[in-house]
DRENBA-421369 format. One record per residue (C-alpha): x, z, y; residue in one letter. Coordinates in pm, whole numbers, padded with zeros to 5 digits, always signed. Layout:
REM residues N
XZYA/...
END
This chain:
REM residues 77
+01897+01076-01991X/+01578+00847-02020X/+01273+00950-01862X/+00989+00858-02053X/+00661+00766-01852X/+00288+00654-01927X/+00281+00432-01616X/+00241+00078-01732X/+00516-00056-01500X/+00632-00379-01670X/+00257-00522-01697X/+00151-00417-01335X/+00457-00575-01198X/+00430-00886-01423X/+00069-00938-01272X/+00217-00893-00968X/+00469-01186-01000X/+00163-01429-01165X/-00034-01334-00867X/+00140-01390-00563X/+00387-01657-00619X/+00273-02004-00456X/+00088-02128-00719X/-00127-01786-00795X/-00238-01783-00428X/-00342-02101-00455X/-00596-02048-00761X/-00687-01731-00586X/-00759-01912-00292X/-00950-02233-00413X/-01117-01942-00639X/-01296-01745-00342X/-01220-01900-00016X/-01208-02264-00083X/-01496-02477+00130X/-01601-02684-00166X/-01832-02531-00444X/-01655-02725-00700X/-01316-02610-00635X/-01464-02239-00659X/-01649-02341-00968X/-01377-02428-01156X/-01117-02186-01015X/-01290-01885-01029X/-01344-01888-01427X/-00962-01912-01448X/-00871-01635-01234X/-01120-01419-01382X/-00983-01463-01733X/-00665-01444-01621X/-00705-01114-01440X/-00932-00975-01765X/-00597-01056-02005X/-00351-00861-01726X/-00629-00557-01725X/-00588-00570-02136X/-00235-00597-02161X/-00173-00301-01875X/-00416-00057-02070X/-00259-00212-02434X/+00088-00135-02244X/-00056+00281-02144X/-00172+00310-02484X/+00156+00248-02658X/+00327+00407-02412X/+00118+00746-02426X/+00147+00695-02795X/+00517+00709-02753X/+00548+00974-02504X/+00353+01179-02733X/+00504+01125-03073X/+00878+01232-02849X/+00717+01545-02713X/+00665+01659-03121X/+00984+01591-03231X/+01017+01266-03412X/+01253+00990-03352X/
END
């Protein structure tokens, strides 16, 4: 039996992995903690798109899901 969900699991737990291995917590720190304004100047841009794509491909991942949960509960394959 499959259970069929809208809860965008695979993209919350990819962001997840890109977030807090070594190298994410770097960027996030030298993005808002770091003591030199250049190091926050360029890191912060890069997190901030980076975080923007995970937030589109979570609510991209909903939609299609929702989409799909629908289209089961009507009937078609």
């Amino acid at each position: 039996m499959h259970v069929r969900t809208r809860w965008p699991w695979i993209s919350l737990l990819l962001g997840v992995v890109v977030a807090l291995n070594p190298v994410g917590l770097d960027f996030l720190h030298s993005a808002f903690f770091a003591g030199e304004q250049l190091a926050r100047n360029i890191a912060q841009p890069i997190v901030l798109t980076a975080l923007a794509i995970i937030v589109l491909v979570v609510v991209l991942e909903w939609l299609l899901r929702s989409f799909l949960v629908k289209r089961r509960a009507r009937g078609a394959s």
